[in-house]
C-alpha positions in Angstrom: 0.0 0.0 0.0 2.8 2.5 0.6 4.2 2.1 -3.0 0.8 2.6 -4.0 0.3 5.3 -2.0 3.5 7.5 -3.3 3.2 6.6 -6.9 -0.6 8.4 -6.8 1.1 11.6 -4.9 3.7 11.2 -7.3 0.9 11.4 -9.8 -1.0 14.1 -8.0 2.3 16.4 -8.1 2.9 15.8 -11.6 -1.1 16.5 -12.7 -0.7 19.8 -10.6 3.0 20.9 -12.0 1.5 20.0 -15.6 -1.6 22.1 -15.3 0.2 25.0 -13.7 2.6 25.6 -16.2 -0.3 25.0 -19.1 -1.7 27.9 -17.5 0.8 30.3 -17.0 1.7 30.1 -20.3 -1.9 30.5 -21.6 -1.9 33.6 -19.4 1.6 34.8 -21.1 0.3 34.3 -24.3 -2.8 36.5 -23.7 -1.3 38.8 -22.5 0.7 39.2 -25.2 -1.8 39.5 -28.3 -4.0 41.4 -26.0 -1.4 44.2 -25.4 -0.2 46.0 -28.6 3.6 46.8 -29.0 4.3 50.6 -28.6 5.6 52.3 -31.8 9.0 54.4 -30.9 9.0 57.6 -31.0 12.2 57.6 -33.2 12.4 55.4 -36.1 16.0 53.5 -36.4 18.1 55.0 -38.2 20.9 53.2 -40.3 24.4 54.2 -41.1 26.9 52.7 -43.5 30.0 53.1 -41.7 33.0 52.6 -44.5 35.9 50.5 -43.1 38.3 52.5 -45.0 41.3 53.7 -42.9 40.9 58.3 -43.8 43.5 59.2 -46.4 46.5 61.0 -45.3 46.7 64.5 -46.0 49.8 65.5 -48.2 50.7 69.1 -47.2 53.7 69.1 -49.2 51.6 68.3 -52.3 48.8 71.6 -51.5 51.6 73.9 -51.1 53.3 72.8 -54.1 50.1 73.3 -55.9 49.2 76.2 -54.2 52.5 77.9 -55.9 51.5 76.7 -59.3 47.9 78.2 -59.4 48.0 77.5 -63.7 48.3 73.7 -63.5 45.0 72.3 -61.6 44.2 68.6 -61.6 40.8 68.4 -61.4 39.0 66.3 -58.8 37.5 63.1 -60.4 33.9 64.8 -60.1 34.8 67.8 -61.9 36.8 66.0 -64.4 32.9 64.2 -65.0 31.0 67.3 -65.5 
């Protein structure tokens, strides 16, 4: 009788664990779709960050041109137009 006796509490325990948890996430779940998301007030905002190292700056190379005002190389955009 004791054998049977702790395999039904054994039983019991496991019947009440199993309905608990059934109904804590039925509650989770309502609460859920019953609550909407807030929107933010800010949308996200992406940047492309470049992974380029900056150039260096040649200061020898602007003063050099800088005394030389007739010979201009033009910038590859103005070279474009």
């Amino acid at each position: 009788m004791s054998l049977e006796w702790a395999l039904g509490v054994l039983l019991v325990m496991l019947l009440v664990a199993l309905v608990s948890f059934q109904l804590g996430r039925l509650s989770r779940s309502s609460s859920f779709t019953g609550r909407s998301r807030p929107k933010p007030s800010h949308p996200s905002v992406f940047v492309e960050m470049d992974d380029k190292p900056p150039m260096e700056i040649d200061f020898e190379a602007g003063i050099k041109a800088s005394l030389h005002p007739g010979r201009k190389n033009p910038s590859q955009d103005e070279a474009a137009s």
